[in-house]
VEXDREN-2710 file (C-alpha; in Angstrom, 1 decimal):
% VEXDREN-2710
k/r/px/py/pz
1/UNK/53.4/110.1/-24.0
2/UNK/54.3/112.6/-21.3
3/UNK/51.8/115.2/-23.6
4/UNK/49.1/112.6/-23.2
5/UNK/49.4/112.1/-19.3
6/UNK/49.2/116.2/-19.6
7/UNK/46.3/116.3/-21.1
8/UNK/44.8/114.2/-18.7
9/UNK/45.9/114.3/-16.1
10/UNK/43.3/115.8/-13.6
11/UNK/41.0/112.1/-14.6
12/UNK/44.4/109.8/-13.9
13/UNK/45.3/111.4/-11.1
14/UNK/41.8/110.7/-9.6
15/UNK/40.9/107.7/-10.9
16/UNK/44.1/106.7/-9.1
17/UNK/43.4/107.7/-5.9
18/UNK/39.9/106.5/-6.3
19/UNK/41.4/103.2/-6.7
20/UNK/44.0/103.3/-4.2
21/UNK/41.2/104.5/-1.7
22/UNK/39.0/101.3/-2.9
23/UNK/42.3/99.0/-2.6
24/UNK/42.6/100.5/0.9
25/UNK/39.0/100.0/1.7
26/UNK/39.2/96.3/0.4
27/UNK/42.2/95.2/2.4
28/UNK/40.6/96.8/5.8
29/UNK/37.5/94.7/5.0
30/UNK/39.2/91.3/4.2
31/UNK/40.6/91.6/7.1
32/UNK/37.9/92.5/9.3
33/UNK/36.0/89.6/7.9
34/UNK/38.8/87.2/8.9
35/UNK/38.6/89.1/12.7
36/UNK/34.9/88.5/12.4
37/UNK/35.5/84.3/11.5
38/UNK/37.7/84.2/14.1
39/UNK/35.5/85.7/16.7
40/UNK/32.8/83.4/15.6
41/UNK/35.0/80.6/15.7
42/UNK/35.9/81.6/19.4
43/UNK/32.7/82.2/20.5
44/UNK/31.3/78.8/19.3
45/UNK/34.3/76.7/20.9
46/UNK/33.7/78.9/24.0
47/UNK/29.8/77.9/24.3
48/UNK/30.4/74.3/23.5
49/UNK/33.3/74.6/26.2
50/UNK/30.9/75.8/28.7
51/UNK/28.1/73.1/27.9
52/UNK/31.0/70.4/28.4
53/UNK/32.2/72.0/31.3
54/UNK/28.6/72.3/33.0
55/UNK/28.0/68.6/31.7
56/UNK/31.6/67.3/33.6
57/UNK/30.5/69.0/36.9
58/UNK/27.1/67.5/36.7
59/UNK/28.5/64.4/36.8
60/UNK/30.8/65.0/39.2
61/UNK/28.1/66.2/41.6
62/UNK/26.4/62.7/40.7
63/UNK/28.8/59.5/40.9
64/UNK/32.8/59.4/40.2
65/UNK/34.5/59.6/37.3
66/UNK/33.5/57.5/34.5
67/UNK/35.9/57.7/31.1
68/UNK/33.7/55.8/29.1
69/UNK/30.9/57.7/30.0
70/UNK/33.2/61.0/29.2
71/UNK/34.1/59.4/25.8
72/UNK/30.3/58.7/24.7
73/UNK/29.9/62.8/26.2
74/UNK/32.5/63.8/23.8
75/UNK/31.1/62.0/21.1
76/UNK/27.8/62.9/21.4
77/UNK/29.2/66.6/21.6
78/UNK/31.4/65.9/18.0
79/UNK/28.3/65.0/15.9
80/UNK/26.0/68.1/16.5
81/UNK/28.6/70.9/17.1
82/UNK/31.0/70.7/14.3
83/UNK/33.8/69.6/16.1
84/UNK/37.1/68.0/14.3
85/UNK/37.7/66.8/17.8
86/UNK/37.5/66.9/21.4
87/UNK/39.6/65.3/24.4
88/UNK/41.3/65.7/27.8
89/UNK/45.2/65.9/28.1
90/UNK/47.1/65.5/31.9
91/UNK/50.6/66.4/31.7
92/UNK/50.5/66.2/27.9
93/UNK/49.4/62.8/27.8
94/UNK/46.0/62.4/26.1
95/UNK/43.2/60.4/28.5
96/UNK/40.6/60.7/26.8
97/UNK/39.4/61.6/23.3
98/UNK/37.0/61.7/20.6
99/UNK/37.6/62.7/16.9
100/UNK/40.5/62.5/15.1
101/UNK/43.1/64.5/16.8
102/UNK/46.7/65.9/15.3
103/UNK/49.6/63.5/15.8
104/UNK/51.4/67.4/16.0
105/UNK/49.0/68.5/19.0
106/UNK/50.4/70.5/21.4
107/UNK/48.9/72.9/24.0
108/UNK/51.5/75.2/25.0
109/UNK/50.2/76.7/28.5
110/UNK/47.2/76.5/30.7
111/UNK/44.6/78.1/28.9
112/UNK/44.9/79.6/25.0
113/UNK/43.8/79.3/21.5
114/UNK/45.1/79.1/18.2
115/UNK/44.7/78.4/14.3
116/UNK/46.7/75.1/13.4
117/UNK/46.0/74.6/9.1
118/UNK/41.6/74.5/9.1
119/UNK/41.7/73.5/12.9
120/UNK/41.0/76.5/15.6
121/UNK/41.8/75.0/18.9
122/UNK/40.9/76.1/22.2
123/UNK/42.1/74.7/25.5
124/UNK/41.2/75.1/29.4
125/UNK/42.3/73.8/32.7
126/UNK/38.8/71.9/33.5
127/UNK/38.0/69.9/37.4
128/UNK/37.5/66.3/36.6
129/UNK/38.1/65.3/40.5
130/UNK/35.6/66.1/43.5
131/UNK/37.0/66.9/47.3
132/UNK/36.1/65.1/49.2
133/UNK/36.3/61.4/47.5
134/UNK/36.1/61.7/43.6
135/UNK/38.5/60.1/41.7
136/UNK/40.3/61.6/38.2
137/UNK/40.3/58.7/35.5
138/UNK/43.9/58.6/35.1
139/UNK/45.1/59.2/38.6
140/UNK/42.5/56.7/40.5
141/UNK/44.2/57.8/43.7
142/UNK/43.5/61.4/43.6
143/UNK/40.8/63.3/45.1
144/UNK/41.1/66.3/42.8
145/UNK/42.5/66.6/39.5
146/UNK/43.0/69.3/36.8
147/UNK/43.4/68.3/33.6
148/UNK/43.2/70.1/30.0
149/UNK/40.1/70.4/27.7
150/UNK/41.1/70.9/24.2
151/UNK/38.5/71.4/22.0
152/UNK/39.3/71.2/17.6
153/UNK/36.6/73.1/15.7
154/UNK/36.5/72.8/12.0
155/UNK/37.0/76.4/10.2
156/UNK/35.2/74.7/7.5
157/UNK/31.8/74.8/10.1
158/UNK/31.8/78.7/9.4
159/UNK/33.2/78.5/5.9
160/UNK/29.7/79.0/4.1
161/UNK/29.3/82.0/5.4
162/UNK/32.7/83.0/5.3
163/UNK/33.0/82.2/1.8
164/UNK/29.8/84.6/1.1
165/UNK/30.9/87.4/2.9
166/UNK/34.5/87.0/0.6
167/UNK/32.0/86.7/-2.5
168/UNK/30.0/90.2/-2.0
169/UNK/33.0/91.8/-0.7
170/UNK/34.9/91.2/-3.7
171/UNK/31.7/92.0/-5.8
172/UNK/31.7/95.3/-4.3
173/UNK/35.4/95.5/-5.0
174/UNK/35.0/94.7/-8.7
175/UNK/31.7/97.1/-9.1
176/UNK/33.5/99.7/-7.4
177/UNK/36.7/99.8/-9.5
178/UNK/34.3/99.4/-12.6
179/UNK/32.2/102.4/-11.4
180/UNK/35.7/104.4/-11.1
181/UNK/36.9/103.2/-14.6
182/UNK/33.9/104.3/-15.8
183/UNK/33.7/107.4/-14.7
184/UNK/37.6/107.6/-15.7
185/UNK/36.5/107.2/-19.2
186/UNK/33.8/109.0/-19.5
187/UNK/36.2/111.9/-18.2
188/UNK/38.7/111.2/-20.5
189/UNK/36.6/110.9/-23.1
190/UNK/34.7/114.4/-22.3
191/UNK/38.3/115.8/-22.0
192/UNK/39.6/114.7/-25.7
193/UNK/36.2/115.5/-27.0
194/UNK/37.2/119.2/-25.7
195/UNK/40.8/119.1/-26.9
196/UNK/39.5/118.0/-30.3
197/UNK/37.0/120.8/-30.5
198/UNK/39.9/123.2/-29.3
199/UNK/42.0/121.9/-31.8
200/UNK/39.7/121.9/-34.5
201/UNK/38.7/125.5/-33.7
202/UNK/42.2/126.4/-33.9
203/UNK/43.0/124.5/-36.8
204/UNK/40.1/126.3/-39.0
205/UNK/41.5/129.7/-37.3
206/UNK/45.2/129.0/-38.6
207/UNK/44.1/127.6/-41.7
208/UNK/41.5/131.0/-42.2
209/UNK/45.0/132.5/-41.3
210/UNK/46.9/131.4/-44.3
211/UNK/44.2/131.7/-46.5
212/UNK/44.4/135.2/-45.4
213/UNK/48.1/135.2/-45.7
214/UNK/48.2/133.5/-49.4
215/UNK/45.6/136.2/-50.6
216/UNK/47.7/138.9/-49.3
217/UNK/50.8/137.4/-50.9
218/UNK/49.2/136.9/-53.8
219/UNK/48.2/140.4/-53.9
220/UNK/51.6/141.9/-53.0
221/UNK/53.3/139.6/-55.2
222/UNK/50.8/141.0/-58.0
223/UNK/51.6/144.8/-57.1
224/UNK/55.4/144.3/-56.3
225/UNK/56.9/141.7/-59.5
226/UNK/55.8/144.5/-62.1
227/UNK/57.6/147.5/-60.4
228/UNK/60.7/144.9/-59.5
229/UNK/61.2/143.7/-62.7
230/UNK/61.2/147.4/-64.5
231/UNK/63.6/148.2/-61.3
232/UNK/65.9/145.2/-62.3
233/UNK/65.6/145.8/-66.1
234/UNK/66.9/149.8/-65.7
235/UNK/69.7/148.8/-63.6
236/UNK/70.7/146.2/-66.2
237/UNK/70.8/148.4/-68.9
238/UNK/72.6/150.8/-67.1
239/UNK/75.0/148.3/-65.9
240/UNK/75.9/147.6/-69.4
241/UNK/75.4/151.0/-71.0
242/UNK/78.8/151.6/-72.6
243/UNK/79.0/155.0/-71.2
244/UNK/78.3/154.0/-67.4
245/UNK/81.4/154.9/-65.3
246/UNK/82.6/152.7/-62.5
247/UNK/80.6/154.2/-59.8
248/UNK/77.5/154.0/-62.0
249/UNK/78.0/150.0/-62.4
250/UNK/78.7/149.6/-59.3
251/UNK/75.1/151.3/-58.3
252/UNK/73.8/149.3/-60.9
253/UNK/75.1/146.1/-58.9
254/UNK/73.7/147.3/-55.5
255/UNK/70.4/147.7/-56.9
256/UNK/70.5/144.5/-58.9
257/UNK/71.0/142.5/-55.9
258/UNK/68.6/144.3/-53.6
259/UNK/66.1/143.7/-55.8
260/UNK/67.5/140.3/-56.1
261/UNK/66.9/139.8/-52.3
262/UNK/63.6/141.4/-52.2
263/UNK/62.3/139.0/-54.3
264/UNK/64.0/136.0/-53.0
265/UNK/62.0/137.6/-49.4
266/UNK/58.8/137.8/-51.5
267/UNK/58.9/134.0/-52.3
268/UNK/60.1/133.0/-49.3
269/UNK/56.7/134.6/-47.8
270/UNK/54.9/133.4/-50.6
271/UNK/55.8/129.7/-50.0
272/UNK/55.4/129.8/-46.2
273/UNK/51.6/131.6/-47.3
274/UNK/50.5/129.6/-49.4
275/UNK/48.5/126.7/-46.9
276/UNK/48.1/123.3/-48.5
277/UNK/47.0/119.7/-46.9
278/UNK/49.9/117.0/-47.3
279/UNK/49.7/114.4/-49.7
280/UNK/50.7/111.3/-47.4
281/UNK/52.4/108.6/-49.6
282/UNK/55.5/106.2/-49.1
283/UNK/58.6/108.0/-49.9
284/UNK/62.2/106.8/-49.8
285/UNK/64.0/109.3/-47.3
286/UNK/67.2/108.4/-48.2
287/UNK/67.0/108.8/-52.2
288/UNK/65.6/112.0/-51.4
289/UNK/68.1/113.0/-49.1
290/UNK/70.8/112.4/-51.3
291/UNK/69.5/114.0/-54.1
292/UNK/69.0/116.9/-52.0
293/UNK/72.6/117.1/-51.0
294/UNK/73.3/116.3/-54.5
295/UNK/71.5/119.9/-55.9
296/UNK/72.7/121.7/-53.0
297/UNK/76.9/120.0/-52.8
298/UNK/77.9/123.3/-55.3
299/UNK/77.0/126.2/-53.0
300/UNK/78.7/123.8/-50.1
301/UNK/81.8/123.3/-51.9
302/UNK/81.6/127.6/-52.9
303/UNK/81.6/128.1/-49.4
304/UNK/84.6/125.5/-48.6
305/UNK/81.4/123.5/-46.2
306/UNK/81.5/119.9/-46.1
307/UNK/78.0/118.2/-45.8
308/UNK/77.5/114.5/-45.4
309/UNK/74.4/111.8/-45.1
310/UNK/74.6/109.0/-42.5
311/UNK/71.5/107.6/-43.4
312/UNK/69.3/104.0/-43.6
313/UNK/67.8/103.1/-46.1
314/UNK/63.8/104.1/-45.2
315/UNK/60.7/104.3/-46.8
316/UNK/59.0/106.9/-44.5
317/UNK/54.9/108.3/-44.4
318/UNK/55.2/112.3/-45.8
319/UNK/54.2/114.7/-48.5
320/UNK/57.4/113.9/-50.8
321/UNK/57.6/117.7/-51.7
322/UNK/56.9/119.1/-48.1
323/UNK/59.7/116.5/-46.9
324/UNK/62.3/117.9/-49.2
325/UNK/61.6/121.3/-48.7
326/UNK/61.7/121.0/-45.0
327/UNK/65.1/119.0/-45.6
328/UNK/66.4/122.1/-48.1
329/UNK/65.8/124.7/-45.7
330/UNK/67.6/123.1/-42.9
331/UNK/70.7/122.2/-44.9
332/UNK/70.4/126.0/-46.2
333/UNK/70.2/127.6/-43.0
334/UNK/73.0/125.5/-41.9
335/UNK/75.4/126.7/-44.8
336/UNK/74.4/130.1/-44.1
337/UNK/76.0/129.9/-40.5
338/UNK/79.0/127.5/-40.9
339/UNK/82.2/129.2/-41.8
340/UNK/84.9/127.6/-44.5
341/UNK/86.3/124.4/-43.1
342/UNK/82.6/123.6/-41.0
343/UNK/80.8/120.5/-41.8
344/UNK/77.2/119.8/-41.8
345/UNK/75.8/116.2/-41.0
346/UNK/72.2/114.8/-42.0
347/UNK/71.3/112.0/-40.7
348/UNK/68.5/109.7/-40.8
349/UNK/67.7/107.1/-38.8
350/UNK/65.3/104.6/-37.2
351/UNK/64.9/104.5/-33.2
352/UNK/62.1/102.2/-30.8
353/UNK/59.4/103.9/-32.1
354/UNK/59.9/106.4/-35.4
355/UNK/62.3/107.6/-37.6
356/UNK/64.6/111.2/-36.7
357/UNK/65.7/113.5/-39.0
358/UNK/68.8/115.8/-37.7
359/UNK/70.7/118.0/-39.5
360/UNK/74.1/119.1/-37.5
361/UNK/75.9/122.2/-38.0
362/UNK/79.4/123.2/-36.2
363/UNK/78.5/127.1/-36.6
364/UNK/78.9/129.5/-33.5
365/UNK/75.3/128.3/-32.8
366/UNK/71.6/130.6/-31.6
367/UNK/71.7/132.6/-28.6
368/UNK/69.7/131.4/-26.2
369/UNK/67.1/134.3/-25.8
370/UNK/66.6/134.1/-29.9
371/UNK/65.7/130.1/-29.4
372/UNK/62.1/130.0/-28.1
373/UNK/61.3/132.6/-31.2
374/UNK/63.6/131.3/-33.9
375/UNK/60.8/129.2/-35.6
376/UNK/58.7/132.3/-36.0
377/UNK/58.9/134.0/-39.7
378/UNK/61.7/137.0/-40.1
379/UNK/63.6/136.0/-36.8
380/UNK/67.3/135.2/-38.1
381/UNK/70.4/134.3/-36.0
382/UNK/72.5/135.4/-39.0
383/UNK/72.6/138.7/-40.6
384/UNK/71.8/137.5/-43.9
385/UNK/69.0/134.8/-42.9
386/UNK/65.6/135.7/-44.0
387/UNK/63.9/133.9/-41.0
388/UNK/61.8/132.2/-42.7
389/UNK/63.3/128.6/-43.1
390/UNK/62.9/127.3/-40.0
391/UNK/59.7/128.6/-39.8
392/UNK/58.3/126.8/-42.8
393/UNK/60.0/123.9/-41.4
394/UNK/58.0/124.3/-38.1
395/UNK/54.8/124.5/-40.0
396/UNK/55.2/121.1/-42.6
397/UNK/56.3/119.5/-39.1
398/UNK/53.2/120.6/-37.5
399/UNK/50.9/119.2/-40.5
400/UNK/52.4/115.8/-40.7
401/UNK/52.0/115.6/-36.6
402/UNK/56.2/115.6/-36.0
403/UNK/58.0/117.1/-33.6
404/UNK/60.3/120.3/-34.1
405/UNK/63.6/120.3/-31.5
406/UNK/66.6/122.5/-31.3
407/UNK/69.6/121.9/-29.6
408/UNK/72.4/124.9/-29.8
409/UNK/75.5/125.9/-28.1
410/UNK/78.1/128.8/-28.8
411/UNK/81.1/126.1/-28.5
412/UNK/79.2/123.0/-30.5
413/UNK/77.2/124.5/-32.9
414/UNK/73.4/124.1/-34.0
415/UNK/71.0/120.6/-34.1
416/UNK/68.0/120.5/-35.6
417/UNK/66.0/117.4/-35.1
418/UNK/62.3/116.1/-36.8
419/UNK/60.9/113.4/-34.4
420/UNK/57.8/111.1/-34.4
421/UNK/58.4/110.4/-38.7
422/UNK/56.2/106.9/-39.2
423/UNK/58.0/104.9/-41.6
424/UNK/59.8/101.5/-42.2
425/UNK/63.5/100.0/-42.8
426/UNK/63.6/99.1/-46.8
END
């Protein structure tokens, strides 16, 4: 995962801001397009305040007070204006009305507005009296009276358009983020299309490599198993030549077991060489495990090494041969570093995802400036390791797409673990 979000991360990392910007943009613009209902909302209750306003004083100027004919105003007003409502409050106490009006109507100071559920409601002191002989309709005896219009406009009378300006905006919304996950993909796709070039150019480079490498193994092996064996073969006879002396066998010995080692090396190269594809097919890990373990228990037991398997029983997706060998070298290069009374674990078992393999040691463990070059061929952290075990276990790791991780410490010894094995519980 976290090699995936590396590889792409530039087009993630913009695509998210891209959106985050677009998210941004969205919220500023629902918003401004409830400010913008609002203000229309305002300015509509304001005009048909004015024109009731201008119709009350007109009447005023005319003949007194009449609350019928204020009713039949306010009426009239309701059906071509969009009201929900419309009346005149004194002291909180309604005195005239039209439209169906809240029973949880309230006007809370002289002049204001507000948004009560799909009601916006608007309210002004308004002159329903005259000086000078005028009388207000509830208070007969006045001769001017200021009472409260209150005015209940539908938001549903702007809703149409409201509703269409919500519709494009969230068109553009959704075409926007659609543009950006386009373009997202089309990035990510031009970005795996160059890591799989890359990695296809590399892979024909490494595999050119080995080819290389098996032809000159091929040829040293050719040019060096003649001269080795006739080296072998004279220090064998002279070993048992009945007239070789101590000091002579003992020569005899040393050269024996250089040349011993020498070609031990040469196969060792020969096998991390030679380049093969792996043959993919179901194998049982643990059956293979144990009968690793099994052919290996003797040079444990010669060295006074304990090695155990803690182990499920899994069917895993490998090269059987590749999967052994891998498994041989790591139990060998454990051996090689334990001393008597040591112990070296395998174990193999099933996590969330895939199946590990670790093999344990409690040897002194790698230095740390020999770890980030221990998987390359001839680099040892014992001085008789061949360096090439871990290697060839880097490379059949590499092939199968698992993942090579060492863990080592002076005090608690060496893990090697193989991560990212497909495979099921049997």
């Amino acid at each position: 995962m976290k090699h995936i979000l590396a590889a792409y991360k530039a087009p993630l990392l913009v695509s998210a801001a891209c959106m985050a910007i677009l998210c941004g943009w969205g919220v500023f613009e629902f918003r401004q397009a409830d400010a913008y209902r609002t203000e229309m909302l305002r300015r509509h209750s304001g005009g048909v305040f004015n024109s009731l306003e201008g119709i009350i004083n007109s009447l005023n100027e005319h003949a007194p007070y009449n609350i019928e004919h204020l009713r039949i105003i306010l009426n009239g007003v309701l059906r071509t204006t969009g009201l929900s409502f419309a009346c005149i409050t004194h002291n909180g106490n309604i005195t005239v009305k039209a439209g169906s009006v809240p029973h949880s109507f309230s006007t809370p100071g002289p002049s204001g507005e507000r948004k009560e559920r799909n009601i916006f409601l608007t309210w002004r002191p308004v002159s329903l009296g005259r000086a000078g002989g005028t009388r207000s309709p509830s208070h007969p005896d006045d001769t001017s009276t200021v009472q409260t219009l209150v005015l209940g406009l539908s938001a549903d009378w702007w809703a149409g358009e409201h509703e269409n300006r919500m519709l494009n905006l969230r068109f553009k919304l959704g075409g926007g983020a659609l543009v950006i996950l386009a373009i997202c993909a089309v990035w990510v796709l031009t970005v795996h299309s160059k890591n799989l070039s890359s990695e296809l150019a590399m892979e024909r480079i490494k595999r050119g490599h080995f080819e290389e490498l098996g032809l000159a193994a091929a040829g040293l092996a050719h040019e060096a198993k003649n001269p080795l064996g006739i080296i072998r073969g004279s220090a064998q006879r002279l070993r048992e030549h009945q007239s070789s002396g101590t000091e002579q066998k003992q020569t005899a010995d040393h050269i024996i077991d250089a040349v011993d080692r020498t070609s031990a090396r040469l196969g060792e190269f020969m096998e991390y060489a030679k380049f093969r594809e792996p043959s993919v097919t179901d194998v049982n890990a643990y059956t293979v495990a144990q009968k690793v373990i099994d052919v290996l228990n003797p040079d444990f037991e010669e060295k006074d090494v304990a090695v155990r398997l803690e182990a499920d029983p899994l069917s895993i997706q490998a090269d059987e041969e590749m999967f052994r060998q891998a498994l041989v070298n790591l139990l060998l290069n454990s051996l090689h570093a334990s001393e008597a009374g040591d112990s070296v674990t395998v174990r193999l078992h099933r996590g969330r995802h895939n199946i590990t393999l670790t093999v344990e040691d409690e040897a002194e463990g790698i230095e740390a400036g020999l770890l980030p070059d221990v998987c390359k061929p001839y680099v040892s952290g014992t001085p008789e390791g061949h360096g090439m075990g871990l290697a060839v276990v880097k490379r059949i790791a590499d092939q199968h797409g698992w993942d090579l991780e060492i863990v080592s410490n002076k005090q608690t010894g060496t893990s090697v673990s193989v991560s990212g094995i497909q495979g099921t519980v049997l």
